[in-house]
PyMOL Python script that loads the backbone (N, CA, C, O; Angstrom):
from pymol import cmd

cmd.read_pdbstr("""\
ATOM      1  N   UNK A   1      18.077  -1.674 -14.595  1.00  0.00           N
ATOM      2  CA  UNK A   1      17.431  -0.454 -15.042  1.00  0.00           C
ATOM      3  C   UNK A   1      16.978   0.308 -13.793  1.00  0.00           C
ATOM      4  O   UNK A   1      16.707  -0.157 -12.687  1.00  0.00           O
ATOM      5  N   UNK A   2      16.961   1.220 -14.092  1.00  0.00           N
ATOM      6  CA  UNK A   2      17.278   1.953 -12.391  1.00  0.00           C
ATOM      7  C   UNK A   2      15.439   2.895 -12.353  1.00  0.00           C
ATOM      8  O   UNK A   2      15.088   3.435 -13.402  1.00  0.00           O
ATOM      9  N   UNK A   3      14.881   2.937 -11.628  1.00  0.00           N
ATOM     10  CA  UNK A   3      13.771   3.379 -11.305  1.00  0.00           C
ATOM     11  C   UNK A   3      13.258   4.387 -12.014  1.00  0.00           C
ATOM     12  O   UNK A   3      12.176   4.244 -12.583  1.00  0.00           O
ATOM     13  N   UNK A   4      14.110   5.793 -12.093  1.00  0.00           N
ATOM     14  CA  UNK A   4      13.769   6.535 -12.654  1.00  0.00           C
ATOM     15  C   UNK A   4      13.843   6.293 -14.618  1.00  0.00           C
ATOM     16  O   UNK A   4      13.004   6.669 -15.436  1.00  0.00           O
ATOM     17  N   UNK A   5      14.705   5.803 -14.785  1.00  0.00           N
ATOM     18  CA  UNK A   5      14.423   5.076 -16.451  1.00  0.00           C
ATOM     19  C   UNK A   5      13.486   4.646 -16.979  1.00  0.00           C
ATOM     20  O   UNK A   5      13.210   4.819 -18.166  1.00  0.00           O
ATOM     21  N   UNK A   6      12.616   3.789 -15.890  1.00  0.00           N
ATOM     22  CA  UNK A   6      11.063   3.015 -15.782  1.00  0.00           C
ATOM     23  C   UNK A   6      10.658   3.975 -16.147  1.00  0.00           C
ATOM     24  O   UNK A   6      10.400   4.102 -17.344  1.00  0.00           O
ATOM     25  N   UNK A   7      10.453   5.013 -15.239  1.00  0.00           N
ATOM     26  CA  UNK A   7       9.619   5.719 -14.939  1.00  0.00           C
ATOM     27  C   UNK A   7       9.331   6.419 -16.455  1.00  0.00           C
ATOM     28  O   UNK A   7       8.283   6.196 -17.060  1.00  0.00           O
ATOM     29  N   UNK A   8      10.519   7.390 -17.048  1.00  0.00           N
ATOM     30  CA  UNK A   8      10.524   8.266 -18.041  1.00  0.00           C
ATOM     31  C   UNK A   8      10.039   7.213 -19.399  1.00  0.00           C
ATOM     32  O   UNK A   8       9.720   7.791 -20.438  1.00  0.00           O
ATOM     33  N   UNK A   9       9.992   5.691 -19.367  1.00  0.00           N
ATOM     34  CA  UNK A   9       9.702   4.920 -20.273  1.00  0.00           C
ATOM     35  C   UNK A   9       8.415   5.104 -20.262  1.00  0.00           C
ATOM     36  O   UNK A   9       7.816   5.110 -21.337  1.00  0.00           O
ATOM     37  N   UNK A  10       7.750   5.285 -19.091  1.00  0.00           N
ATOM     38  CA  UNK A  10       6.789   4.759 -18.774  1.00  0.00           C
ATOM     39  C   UNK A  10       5.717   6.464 -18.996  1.00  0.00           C
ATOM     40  O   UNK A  10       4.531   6.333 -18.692  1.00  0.00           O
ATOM     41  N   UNK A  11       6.156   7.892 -19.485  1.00  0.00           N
ATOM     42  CA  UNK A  11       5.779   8.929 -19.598  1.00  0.00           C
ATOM     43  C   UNK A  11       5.992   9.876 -18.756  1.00  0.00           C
ATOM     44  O   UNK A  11       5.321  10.901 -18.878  1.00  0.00           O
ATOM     45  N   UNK A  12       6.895   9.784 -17.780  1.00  0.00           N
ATOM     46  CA  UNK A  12       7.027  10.296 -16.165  1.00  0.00           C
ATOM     47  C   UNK A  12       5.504  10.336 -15.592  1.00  0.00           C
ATOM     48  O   UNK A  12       5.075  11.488 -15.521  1.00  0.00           O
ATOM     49  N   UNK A  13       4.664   9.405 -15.201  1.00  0.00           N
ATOM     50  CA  UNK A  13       4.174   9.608 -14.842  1.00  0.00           C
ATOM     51  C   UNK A  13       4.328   9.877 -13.194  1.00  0.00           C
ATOM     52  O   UNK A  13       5.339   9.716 -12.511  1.00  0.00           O
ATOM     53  N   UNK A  14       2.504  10.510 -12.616  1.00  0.00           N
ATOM     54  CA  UNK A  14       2.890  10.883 -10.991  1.00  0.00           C
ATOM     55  C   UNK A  14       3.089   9.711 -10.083  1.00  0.00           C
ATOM     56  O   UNK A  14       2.492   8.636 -10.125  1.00  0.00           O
ATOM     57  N   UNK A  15       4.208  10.166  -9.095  1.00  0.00           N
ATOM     58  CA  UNK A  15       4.465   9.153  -8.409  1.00  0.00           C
ATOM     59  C   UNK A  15       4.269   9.855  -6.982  1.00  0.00           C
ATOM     60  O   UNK A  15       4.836  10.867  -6.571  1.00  0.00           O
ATOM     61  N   UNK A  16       3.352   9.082  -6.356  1.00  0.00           N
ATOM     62  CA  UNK A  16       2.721   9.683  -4.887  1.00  0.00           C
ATOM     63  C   UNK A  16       2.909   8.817  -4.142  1.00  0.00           C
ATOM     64  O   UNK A  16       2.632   7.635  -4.346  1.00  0.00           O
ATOM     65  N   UNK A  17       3.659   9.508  -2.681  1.00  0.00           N
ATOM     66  CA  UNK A  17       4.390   8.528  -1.571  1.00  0.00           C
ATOM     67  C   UNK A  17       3.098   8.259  -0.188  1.00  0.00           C
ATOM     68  O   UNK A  17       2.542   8.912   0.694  1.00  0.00           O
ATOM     69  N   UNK A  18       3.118   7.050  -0.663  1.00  0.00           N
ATOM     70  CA  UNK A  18       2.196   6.767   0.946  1.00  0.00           C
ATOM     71  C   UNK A  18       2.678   6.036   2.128  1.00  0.00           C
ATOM     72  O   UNK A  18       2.908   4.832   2.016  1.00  0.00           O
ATOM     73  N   UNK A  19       2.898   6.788   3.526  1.00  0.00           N
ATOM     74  CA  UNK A  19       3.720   6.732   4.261  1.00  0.00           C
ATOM     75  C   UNK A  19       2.882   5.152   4.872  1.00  0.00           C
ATOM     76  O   UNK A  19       1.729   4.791   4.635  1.00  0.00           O
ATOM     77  N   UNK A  20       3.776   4.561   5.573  1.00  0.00           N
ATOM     78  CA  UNK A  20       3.153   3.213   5.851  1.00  0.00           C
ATOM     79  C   UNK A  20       1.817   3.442   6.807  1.00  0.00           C
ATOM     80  O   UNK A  20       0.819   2.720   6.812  1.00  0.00           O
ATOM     81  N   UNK A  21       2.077   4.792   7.728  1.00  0.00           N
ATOM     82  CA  UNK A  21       0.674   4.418   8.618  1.00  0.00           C
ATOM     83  C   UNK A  21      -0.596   4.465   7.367  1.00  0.00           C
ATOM     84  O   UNK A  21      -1.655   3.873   7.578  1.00  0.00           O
ATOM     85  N   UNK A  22      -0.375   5.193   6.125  1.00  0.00           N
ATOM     86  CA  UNK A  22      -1.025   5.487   5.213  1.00  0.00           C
ATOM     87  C   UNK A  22      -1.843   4.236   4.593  1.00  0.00           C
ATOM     88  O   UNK A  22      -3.069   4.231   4.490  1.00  0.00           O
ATOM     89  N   UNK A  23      -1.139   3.355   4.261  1.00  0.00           N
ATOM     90  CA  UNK A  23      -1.419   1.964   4.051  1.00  0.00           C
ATOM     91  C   UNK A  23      -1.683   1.338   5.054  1.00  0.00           C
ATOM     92  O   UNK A  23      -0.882   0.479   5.424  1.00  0.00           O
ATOM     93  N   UNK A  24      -3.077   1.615   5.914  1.00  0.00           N
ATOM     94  CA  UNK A  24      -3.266   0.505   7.141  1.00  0.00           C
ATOM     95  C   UNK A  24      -3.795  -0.508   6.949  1.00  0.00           C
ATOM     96  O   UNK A  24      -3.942  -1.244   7.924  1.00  0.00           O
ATOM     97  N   UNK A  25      -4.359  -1.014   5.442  1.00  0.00           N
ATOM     98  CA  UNK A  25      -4.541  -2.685   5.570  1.00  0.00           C
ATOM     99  C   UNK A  25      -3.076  -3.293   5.341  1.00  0.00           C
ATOM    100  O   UNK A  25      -2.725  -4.446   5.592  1.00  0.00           O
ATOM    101  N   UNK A  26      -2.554  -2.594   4.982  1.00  0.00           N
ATOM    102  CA  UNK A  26      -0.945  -3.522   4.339  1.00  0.00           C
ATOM    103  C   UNK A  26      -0.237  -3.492   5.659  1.00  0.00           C
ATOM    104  O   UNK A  26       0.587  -4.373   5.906  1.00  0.00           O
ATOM    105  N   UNK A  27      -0.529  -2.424   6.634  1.00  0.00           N
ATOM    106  CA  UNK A  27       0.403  -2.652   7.851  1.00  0.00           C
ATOM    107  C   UNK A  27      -0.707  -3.376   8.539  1.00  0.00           C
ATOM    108  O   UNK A  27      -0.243  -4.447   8.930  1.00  0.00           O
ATOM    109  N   UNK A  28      -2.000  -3.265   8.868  1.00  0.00           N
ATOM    110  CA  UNK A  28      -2.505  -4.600   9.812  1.00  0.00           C
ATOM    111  C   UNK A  28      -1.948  -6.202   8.976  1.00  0.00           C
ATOM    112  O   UNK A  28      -1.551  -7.209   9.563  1.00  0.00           O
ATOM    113  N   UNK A  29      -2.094  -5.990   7.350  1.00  0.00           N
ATOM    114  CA  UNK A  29      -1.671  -7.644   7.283  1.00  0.00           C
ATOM    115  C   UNK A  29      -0.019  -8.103   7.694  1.00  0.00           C
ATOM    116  O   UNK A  29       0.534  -9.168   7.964  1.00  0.00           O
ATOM    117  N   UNK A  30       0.318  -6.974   7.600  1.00  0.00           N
ATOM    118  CA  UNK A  30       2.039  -7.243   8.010  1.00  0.00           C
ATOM    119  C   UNK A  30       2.154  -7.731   9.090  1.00  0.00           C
ATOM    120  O   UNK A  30       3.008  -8.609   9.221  1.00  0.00           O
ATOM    121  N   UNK A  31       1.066  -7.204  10.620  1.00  0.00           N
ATOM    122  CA  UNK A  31       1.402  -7.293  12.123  1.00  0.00           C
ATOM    123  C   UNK A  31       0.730  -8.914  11.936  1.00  0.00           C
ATOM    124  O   UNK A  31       1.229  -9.686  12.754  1.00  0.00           O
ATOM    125  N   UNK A  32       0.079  -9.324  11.355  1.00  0.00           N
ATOM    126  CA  UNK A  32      -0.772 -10.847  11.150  1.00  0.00           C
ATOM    127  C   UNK A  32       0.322 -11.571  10.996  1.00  0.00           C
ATOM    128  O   UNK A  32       0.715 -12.434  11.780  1.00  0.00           O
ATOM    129  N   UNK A  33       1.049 -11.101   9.570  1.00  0.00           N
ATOM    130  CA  UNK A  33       1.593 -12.095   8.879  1.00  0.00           C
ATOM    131  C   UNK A  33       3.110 -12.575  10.099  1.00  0.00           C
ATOM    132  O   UNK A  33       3.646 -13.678  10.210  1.00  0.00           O
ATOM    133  N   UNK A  34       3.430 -11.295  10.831  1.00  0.00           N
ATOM    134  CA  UNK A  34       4.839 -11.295  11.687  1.00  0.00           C
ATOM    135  C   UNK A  34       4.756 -12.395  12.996  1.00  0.00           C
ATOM    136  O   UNK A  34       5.720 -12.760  13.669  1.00  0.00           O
ATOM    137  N   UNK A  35       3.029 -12.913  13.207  1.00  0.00           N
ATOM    138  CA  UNK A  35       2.775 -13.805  13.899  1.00  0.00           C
ATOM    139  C   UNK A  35       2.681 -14.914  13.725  1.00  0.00           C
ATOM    140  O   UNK A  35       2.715 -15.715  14.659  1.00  0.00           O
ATOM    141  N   UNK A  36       2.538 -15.263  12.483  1.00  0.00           N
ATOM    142  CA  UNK A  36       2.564 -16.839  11.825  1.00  0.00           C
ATOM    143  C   UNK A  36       3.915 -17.244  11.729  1.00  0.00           C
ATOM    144  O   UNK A  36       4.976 -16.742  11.360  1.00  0.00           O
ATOM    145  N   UNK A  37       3.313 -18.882  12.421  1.00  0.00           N
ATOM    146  CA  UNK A  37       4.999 -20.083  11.888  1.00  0.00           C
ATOM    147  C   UNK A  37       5.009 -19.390  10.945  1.00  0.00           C
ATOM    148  O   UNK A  37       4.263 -18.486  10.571  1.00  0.00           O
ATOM    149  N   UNK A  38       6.423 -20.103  10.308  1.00  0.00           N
ATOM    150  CA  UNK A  38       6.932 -19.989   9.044  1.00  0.00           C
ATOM    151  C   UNK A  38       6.767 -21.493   8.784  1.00  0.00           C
ATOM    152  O   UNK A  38       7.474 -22.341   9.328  1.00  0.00           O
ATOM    153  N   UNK A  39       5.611 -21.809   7.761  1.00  0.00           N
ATOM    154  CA  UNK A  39       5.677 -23.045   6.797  1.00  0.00           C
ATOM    155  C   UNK A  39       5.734 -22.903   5.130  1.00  0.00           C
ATOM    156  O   UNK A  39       5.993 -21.866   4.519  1.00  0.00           O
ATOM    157  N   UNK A  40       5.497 -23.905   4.688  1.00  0.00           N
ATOM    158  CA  UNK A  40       5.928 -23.567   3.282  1.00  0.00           C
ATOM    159  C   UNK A  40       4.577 -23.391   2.621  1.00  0.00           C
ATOM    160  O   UNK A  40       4.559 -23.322   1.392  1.00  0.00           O
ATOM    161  N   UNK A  41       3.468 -23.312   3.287  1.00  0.00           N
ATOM    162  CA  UNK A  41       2.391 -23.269   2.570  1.00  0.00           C
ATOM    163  C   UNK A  41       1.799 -21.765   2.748  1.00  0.00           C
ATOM    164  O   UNK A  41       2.073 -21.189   3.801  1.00  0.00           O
ATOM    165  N   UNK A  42       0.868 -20.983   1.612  1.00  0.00           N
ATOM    166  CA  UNK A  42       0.365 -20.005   1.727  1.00  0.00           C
ATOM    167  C   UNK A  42      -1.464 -19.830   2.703  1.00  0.00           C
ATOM    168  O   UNK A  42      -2.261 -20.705   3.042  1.00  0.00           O
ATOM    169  N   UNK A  43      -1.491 -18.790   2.813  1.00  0.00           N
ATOM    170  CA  UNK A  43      -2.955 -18.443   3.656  1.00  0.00           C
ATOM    171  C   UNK A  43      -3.601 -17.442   2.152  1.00  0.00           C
ATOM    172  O   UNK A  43      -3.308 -16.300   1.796  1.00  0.00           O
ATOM    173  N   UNK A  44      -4.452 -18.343   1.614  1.00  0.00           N
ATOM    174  CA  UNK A  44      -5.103 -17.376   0.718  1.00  0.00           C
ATOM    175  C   UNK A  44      -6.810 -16.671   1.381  1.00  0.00           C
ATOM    176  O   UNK A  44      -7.609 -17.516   1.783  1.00  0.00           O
ATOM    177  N   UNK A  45      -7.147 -15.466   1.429  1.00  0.00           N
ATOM    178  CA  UNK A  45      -7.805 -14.904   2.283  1.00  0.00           C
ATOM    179  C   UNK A  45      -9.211 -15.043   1.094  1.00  0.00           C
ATOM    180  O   UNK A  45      -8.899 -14.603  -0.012  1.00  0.00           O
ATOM    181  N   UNK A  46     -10.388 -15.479   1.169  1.00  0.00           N
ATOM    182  CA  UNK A  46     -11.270 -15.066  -0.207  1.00  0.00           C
ATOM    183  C   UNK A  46     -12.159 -14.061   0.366  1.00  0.00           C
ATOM    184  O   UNK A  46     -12.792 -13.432  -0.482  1.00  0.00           O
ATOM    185  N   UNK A  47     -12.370 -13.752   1.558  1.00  0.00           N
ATOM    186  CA  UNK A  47     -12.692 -12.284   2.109  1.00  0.00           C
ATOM    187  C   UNK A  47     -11.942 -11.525   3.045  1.00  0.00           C
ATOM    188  O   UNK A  47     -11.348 -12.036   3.994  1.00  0.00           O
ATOM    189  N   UNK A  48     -11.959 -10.421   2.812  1.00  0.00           N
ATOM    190  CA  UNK A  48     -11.283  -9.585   3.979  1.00  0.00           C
ATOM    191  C   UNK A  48     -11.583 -10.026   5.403  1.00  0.00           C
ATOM    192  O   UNK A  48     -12.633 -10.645   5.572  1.00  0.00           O
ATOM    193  N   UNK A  49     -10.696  -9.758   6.585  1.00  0.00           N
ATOM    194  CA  UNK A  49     -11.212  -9.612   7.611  1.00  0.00           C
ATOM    195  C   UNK A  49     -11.941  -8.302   7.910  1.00  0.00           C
ATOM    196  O   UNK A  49     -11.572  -7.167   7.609  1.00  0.00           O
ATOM    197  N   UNK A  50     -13.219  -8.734   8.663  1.00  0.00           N
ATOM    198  CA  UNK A  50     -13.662  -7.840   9.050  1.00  0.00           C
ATOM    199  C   UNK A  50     -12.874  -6.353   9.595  1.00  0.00           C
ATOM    200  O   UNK A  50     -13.212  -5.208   9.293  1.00  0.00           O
ATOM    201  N   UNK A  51     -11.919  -6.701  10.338  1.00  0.00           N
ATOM    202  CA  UNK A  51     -10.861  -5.723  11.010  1.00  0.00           C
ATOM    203  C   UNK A  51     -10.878  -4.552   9.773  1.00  0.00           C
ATOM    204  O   UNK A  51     -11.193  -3.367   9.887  1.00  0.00           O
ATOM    205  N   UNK A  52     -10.391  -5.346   8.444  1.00  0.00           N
ATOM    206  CA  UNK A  52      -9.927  -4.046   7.867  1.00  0.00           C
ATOM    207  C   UNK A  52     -10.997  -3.247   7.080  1.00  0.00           C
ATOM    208  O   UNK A  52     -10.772  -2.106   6.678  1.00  0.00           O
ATOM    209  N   UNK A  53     -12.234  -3.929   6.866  1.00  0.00           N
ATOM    210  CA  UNK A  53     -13.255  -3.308   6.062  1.00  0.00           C
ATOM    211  C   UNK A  53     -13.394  -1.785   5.908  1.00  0.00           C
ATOM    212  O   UNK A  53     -13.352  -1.305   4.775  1.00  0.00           O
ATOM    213  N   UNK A  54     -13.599  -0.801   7.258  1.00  0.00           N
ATOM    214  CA  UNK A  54     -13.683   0.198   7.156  1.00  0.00           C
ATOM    215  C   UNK A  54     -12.352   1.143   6.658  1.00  0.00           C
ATOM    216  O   UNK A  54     -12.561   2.292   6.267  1.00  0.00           O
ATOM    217  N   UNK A  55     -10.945   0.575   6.699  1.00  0.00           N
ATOM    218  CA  UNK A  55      -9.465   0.791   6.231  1.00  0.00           C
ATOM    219  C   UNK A  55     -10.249   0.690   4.290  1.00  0.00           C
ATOM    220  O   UNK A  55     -10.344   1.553   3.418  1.00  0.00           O
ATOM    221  N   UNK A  56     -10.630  -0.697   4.322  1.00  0.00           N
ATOM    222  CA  UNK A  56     -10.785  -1.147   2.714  1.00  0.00           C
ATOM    223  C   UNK A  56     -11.514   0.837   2.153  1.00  0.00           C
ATOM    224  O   UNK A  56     -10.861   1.717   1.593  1.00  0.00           O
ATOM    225  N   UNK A  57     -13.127   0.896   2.645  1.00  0.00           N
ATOM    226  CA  UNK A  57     -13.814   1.438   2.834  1.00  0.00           C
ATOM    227  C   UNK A  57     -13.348   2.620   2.490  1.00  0.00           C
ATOM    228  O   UNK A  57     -13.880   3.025   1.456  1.00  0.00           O
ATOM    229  N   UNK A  58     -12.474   3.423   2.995  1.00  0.00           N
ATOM    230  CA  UNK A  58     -11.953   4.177   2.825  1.00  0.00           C
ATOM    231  C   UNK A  58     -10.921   5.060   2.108  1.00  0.00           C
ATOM    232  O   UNK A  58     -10.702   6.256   1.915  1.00  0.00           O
ATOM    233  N   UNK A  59     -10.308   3.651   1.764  1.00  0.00           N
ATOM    234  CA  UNK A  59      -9.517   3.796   0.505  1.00  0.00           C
ATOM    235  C   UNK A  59     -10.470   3.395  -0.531  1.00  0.00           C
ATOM    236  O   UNK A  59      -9.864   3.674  -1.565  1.00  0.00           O
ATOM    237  N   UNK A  60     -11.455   2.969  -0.822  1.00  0.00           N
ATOM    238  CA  UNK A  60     -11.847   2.784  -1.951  1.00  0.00           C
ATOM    239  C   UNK A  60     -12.424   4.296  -2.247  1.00  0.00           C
ATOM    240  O   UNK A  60     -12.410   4.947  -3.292  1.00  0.00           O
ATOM    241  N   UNK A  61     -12.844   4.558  -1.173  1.00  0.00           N
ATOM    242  CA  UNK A  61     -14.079   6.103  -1.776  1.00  0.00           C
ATOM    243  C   UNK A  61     -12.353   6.905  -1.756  1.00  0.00           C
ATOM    244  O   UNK A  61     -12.689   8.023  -1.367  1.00  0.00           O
ATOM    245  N   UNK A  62     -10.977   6.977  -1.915  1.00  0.00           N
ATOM    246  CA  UNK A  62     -10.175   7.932  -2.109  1.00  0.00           C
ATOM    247  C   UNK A  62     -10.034   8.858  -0.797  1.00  0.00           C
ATOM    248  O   UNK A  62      -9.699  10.021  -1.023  1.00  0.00           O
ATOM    249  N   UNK A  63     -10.228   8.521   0.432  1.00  0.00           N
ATOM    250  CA  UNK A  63      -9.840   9.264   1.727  1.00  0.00           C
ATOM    251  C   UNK A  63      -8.689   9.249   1.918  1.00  0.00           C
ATOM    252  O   UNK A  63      -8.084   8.219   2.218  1.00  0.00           O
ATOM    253  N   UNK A  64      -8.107  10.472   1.774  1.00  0.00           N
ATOM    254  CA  UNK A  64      -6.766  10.699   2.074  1.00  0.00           C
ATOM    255  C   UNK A  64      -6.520  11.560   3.316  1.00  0.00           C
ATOM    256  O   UNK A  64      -7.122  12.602   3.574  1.00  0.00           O
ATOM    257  N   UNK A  65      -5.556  10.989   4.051  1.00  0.00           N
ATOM    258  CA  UNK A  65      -5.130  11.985   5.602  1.00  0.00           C
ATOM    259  C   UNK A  65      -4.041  12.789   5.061  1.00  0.00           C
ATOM    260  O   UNK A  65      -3.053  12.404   4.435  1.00  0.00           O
ATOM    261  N   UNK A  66      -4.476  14.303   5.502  1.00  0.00           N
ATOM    262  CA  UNK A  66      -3.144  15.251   4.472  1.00  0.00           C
ATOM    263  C   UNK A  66      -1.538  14.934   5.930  1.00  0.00           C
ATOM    264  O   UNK A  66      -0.484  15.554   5.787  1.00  0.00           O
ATOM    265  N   UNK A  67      -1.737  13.930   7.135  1.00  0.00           N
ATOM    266  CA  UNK A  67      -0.607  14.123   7.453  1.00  0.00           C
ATOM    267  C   UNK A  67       0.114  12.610   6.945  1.00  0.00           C
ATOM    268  O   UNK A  67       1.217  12.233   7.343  1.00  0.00           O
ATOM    269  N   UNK A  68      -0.632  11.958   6.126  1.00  0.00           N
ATOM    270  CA  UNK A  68       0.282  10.644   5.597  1.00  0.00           C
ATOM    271  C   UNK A  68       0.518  10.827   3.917  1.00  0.00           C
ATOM    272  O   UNK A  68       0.972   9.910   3.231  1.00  0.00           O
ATOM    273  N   UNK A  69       0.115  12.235   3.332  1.00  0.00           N
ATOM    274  CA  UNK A  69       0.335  12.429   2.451  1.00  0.00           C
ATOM    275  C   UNK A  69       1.884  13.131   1.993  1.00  0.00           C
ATOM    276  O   UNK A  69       2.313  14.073   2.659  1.00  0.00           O
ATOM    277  N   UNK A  70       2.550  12.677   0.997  1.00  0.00           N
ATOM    278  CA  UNK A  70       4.053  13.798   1.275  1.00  0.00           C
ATOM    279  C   UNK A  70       4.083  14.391  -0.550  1.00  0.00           C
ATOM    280  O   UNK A  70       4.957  14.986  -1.182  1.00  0.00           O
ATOM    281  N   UNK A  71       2.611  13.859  -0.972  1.00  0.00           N
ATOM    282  CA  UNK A  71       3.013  14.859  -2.113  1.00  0.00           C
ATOM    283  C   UNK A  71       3.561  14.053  -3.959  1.00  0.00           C
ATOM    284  O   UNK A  71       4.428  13.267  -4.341  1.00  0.00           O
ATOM    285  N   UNK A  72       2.493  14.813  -4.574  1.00  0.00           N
ATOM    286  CA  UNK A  72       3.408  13.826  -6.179  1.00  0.00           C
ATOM    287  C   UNK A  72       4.730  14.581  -6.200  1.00  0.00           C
ATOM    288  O   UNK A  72       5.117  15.661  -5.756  1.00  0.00           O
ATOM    289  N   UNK A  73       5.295  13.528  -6.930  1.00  0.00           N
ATOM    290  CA  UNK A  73       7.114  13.471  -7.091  1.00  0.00           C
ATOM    291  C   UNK A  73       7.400  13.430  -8.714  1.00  0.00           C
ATOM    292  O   UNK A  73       7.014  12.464  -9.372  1.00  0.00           O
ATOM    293  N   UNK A  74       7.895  14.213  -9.145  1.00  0.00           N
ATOM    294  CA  UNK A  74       7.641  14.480 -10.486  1.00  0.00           C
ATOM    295  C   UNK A  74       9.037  14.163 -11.358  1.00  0.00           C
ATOM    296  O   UNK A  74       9.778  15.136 -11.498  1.00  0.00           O
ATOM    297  N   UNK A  75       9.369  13.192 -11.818  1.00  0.00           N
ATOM    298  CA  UNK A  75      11.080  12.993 -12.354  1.00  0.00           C
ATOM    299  C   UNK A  75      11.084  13.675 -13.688  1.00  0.00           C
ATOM    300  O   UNK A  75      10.485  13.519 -14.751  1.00  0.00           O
ATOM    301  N   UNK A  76      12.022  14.517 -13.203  1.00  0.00           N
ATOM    302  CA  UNK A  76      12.584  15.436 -14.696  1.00  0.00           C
ATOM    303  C   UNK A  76      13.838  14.651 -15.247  1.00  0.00           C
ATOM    304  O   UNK A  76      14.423  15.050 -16.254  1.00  0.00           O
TER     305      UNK A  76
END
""", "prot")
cmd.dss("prot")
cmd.show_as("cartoon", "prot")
cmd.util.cbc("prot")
cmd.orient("prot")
């Protein structure tokens, strides 16, 4: 089922692109995660690192940078 099918199932709802610098806890956990062995066991986190709090912080109160923003995408 191809993305946009979801989507129109789903009411077309808005779909808003956030460029990766946009997501900076998901890219600091990425640069973490690109440093760990590879074992078969997981790292479950039960608090944030400090590092990203003010990232958390910020996305929670809805701070958006208009140059990592590209805009809702509307499927007709």
């Amino acid at each position: 089922m191809s993305c946009r099918l979801m989507l129109r199932k789903l009411g077309n709802p808005v779909v808003v692109h956030n460029f990766q610098q946009g997501n900076q806890v998901a890219d600091f956990f990425c640069k973490i995660g690109s440093h760990l062995t590879s074992t078969p066991q997981s790292n479950v986190l039960l608090t944030p690192p400090e590092a990203v709090n003010d990232y958390l912080k910020a996305d929670n109160e809805g701070v958006l940078s208009s140059n990592n923003y590209l805009g809702p995408l509307v499927i007709s």
